[in-house]
C-alpha positions in Angstrom: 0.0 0.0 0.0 1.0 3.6 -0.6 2.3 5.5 2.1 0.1 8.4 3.0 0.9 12.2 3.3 -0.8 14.0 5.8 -1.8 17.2 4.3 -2.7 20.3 6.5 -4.3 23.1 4.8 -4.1 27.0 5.7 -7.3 28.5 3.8 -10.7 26.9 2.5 -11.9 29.4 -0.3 -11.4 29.2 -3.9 -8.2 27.8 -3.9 -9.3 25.4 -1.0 -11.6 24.2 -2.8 -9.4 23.8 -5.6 -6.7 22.3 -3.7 -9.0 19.7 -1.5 -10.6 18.5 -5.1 -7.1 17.3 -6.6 -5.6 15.6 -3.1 -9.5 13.6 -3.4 -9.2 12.6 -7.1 -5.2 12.5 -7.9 -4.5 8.6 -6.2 -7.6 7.7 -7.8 -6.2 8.6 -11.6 -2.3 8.4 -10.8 -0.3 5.5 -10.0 2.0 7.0 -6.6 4.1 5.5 -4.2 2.6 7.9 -1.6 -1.3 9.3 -1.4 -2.2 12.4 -0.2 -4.7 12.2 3.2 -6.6 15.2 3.9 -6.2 15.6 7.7 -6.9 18.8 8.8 -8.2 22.0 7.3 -7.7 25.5 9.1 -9.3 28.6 8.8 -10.1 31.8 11.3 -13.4 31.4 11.1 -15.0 28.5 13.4 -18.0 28.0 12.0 -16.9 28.7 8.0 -13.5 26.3 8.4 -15.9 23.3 10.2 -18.6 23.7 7.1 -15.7 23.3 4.6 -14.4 20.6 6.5 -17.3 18.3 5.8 -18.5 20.1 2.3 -14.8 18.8 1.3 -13.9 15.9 3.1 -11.3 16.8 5.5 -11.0 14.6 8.6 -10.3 18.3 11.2 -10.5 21.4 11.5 -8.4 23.8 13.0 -8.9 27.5 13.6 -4.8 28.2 14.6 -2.6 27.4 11.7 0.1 27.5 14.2 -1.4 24.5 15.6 -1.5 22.8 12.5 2.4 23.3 11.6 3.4 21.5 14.9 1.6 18.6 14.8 3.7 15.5 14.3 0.7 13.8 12.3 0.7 16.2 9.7 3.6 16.1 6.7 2.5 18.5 4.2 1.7 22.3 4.8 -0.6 23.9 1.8 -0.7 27.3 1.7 -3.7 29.0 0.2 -3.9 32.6 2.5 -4.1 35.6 0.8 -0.3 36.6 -0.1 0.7 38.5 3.2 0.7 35.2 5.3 2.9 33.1 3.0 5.9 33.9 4.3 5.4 33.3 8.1 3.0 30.0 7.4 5.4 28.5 5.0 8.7 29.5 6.9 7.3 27.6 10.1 6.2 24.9 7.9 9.7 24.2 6.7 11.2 24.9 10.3 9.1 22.2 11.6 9.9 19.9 8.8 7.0 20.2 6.8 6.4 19.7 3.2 5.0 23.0 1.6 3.2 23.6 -1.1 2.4 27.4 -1.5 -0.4 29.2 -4.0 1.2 32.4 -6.3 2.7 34.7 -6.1 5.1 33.3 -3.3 5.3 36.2 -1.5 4.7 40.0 -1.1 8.1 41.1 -2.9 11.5 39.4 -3.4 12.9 39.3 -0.3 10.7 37.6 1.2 10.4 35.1 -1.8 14.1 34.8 -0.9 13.8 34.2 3.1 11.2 31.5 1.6 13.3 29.8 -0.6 16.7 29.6 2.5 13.8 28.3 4.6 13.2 25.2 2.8 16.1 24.6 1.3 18.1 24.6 4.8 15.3 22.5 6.1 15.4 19.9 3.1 11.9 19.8 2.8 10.0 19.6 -0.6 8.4 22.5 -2.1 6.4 23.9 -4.9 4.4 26.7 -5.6 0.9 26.5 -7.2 1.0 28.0 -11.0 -1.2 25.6 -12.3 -1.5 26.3 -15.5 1.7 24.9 -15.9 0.1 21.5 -15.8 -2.7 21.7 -18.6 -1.7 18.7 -21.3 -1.7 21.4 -24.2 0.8 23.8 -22.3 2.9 20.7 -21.9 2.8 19.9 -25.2 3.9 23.8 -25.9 6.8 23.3 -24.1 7.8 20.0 -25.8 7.5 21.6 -29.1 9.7 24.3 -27.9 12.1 22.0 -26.4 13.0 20.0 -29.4 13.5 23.2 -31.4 10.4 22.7 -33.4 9.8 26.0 -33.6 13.1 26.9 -34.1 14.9 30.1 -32.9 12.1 32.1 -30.8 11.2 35.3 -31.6 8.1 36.4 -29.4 6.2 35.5 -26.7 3.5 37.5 -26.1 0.6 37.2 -23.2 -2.4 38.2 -21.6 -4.4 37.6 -18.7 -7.8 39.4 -19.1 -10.6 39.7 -16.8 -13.8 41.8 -15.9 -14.8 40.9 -12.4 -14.2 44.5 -10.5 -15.4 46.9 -13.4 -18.3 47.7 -11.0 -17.5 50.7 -9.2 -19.5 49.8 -6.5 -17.9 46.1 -5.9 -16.5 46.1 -2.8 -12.4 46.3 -1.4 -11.7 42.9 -0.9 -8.7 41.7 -0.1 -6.9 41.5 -3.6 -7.6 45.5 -3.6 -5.3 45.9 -0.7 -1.7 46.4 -0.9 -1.2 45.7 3.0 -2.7 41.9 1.9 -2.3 41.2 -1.8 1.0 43.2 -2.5 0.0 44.2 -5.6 -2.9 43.8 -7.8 -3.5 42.4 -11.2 0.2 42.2 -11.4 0.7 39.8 -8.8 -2.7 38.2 -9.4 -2.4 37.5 -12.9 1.0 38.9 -14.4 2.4 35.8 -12.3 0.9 32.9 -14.1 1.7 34.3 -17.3 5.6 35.3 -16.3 5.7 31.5 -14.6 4.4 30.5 -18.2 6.7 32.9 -20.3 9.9 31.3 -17.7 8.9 27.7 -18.4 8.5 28.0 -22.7 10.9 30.0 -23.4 13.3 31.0 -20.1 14.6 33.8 -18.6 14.3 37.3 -18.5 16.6 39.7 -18.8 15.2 43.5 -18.4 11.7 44.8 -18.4 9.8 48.2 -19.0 6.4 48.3 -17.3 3.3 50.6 -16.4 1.1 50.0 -13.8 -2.5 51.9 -13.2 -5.6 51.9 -11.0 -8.4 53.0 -12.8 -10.6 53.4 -9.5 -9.2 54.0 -6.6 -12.4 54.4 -4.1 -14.4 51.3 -3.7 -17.4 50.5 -1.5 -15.8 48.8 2.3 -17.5 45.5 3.0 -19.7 45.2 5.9 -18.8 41.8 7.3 -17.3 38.7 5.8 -15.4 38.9 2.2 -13.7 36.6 0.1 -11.4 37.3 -2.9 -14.1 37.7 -5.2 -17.1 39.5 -3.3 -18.2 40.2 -0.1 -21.4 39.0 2.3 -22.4 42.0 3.9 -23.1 46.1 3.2 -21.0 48.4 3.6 -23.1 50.8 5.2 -22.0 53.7 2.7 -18.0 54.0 3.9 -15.2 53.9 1.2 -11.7 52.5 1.4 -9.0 53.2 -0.7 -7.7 51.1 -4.0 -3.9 51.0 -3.4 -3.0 48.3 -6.1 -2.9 48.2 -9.4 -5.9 47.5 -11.9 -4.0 46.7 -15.0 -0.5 45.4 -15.5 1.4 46.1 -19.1 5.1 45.7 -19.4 7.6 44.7 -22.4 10.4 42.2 -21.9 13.7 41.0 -23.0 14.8 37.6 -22.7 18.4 36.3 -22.2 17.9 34.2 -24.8 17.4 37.4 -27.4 13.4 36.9 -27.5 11.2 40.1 -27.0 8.1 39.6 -24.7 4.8 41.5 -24.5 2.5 41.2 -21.4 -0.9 42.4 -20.2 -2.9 42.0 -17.3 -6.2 43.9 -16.3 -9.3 43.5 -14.5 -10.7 45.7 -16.7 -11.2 43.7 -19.8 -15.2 43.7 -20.5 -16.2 40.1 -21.6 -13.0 38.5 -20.3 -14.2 35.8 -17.9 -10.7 34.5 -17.3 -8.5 35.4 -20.5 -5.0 33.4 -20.0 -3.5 33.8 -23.8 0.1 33.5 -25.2 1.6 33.3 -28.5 5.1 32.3 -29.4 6.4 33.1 -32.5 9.5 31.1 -33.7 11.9 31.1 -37.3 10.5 27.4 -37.9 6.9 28.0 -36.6 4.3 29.6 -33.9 1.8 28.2 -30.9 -1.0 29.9 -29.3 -2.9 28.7 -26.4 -5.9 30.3 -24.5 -7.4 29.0 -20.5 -10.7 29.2 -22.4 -10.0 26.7 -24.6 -7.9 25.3 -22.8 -7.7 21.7 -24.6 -6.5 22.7 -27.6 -3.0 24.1 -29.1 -2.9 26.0 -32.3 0.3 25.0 -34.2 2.0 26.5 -37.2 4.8 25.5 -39.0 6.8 27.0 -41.8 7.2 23.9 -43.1 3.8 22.8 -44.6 3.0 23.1 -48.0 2.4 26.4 -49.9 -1.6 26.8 -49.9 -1.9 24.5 -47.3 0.0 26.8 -44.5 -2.2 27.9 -41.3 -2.8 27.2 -37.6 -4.0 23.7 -37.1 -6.0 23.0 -33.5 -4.6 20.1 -31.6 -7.0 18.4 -29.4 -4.8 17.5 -26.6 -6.8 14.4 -25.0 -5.2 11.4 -26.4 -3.0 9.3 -24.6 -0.1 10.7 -26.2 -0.3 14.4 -24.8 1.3 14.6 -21.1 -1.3 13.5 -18.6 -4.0 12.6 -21.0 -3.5 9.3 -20.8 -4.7 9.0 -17.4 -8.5 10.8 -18.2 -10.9 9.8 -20.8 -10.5 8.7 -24.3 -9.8 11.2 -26.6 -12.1 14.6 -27.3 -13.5 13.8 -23.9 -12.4 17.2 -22.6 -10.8 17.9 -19.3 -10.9 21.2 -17.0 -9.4 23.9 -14.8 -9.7 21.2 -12.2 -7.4 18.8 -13.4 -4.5 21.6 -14.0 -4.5 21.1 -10.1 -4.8 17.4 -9.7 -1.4 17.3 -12.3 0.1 19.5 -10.5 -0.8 17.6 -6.9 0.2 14.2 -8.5 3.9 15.7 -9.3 4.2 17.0 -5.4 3.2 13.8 -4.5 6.5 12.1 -6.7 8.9 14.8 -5.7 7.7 13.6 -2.0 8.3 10.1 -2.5 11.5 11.1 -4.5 12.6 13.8 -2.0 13.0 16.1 -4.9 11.1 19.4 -5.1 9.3 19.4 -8.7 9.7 22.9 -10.8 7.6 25.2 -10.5 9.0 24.9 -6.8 10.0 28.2 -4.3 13.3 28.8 -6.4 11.0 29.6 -9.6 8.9 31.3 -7.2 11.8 34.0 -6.5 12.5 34.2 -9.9 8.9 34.9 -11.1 9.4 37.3 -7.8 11.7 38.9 -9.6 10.3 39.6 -12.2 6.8 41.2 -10.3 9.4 43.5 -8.5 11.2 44.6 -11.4 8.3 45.6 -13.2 7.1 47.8 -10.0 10.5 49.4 -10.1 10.3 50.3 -14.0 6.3 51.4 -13.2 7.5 53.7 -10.7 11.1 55.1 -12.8 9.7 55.0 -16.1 13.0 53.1 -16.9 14.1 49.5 -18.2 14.9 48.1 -14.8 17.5 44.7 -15.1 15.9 41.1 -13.8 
């Protein structure tokens, strides 16, 4: 039988959620040496925390994630918090000899990404950070292309991560509005995934010219209980201030001579969840869009005159990386699975004692990035990675 991995997991929201759905399913569609168990789940509020606990399957609850990175029962620390806990949760983890899996961005700015990164590395533990996208069969397949110089020299790679939800000037400030909690806004929200995606297809940055804005910068302030997305209660006519960023836009050189462009806003009407890139290459080009997210347009140089285009691969057959272990082909998977991939290579880097990428050291780098884009935001000037 497999060994089992006690998990113990700060925060039951969306990510939660997210998170508690892969440790349920990944065993049951990935051969592992060792299983996740769901042991306890910890939250600060009592009754909320003890609801998600049964709504999700988790065997505790715990109000005092403190609590929850002592035990000797527990061997895996997930961190889902809002971004200015990371540090001290996943820090304490690693002191204590705990596992940690943390969600983006790492942390509030590069140093801490840094005091994250000695933390588990002079504790040994294993680590990786959440950028799930990562882990969708058709951005695998994007890198493999890449990697076997398919595409030949690269040229571009150009993203965006476009969404709609706080157009409303009257939706409240939650906590991703709020510097003090968030760090930033739609950069560190969204900018992140598509840098972690721009460092795993096509590598490094080397300088960057960016422009940050807020396009409202009073909002309503929740009357009780919020989430990321929304809150419960009225605010009884008070306003708080917006002190992050609504929209993200920033160019990019690569070390490897590539030129990057990057967008993310909040601000995009119709964007649901927009998570788009492009590379362009000498031999050929990809695209790839989260709303779509099963298929990979492909274009090669290559193919016959009058017969040259983007073709769509459907990546569900057993082929693609991870398909194999769903449904026969054109039976589509979802966001959902991007996690259970991702959970599936934590759980082998545990049994391996390796830390699978994306772990904290790509966290610092994507860090680095995020803060060198503030920098150039705030100088109007190319600022080094």
């Amino acid at each position: 039988m497999p060994r089992s991995v006690r998990v113990g997991m700060i925060g039951y929201q969306f990510m939660g959620r997210a998170h508690s759905h892969a440790y349920h399913d990944v065993a049951r569609f990935f051969p592992l040496d060792v299983e996740p168990e769901k042991a306890v789940i910890c939250g600060r509020d009592r009754a909320g925390v003890e609801a998600a606990r049964e709504r999700l399957g988790w065997q505790e609850s715990e109000t005092d994630w403190r609590r929850v990175v002592e035990r000797d029962d527990v061997d895996l620390i997930d961190v889902c918090t809002p971004n200015n806990r990371h540090a001290e949760i996943a820090i304490a983890a690693a002191e204590h000899g705990k596992h940690v899996l943390c969600e983006k961005p790492l942390a509030m700015n590069l140093a801490e990404a840094r005091s994250m990164l000695q933390a588990v590395e002079r504790a040994g533990v294993v680590n990786m950070i959440c950028h799930n996208y990562r882990f969708a069969p058709a951005v695998q397949l994007a890198k493999q292309l890449v990697s076997q110089g398919q595409l030949g020299t690269i040229y571009h790679f150009r993203a965006q991560y476009l969404q709609d939800w706080i157009m409303d000037p009257e939706f409240p400030v939650v906590w991703r509005l709020q510097k003090a909690v968030s760090g930033s806004g739609a950069h560190g929200d969204l900018s992140a995934h598509i840098i972690d995606l721009a460092r795993f297809l096509v590598g490094e940055f080397e300088s960057v010219s960016g422009m940050l804005h807020t396009f409202i910068k009073e909002r309503p302030v929740p009357g009780s209980a919020e989430g990321a997305w929304g809150a419960t209660g009225q605010s009884g006519g008070s306003r708080g201030l917006v002190d992050v960023d609504d929209a993200a836009l920033f160019l990019a050189r690569f070390r490897s001579g590539a030129l990057g462009t990057f967008e993310a806003t909040r601000f995009a009407g119709g964007n649901r969840n927009g998570n788009r890139f492009e590379i362009n290459g000498s031999k050929g080009s990809i695209r790839w869009d989260l709303e779509n997210m099963n298929n990979l347009e492909v274009y090669f140089h290559s193919d016959p005159e009058g017969l040259q285009g983007f073709r769509t691969i459907n990546c569900t057959e057993a082929v693609h990386p991870y398909a194999a272990a769903w449904w026969p082909p054109a039976h589509i998977i979802g966001y959902e699975h991007t996690f259970v991939h991702l959970v599936s290579e934590l759980m082998n880097g545990i049994a391996s004692g390796r830390s699978p990428e994306p772990n904290f050291a790509d966290g610092v780098a994507n860090q680095a990035v995020l803060d060198a884009v503030i920098a150039s935001s705030e100088s109007g000037q190319w600022v080094q990675v």
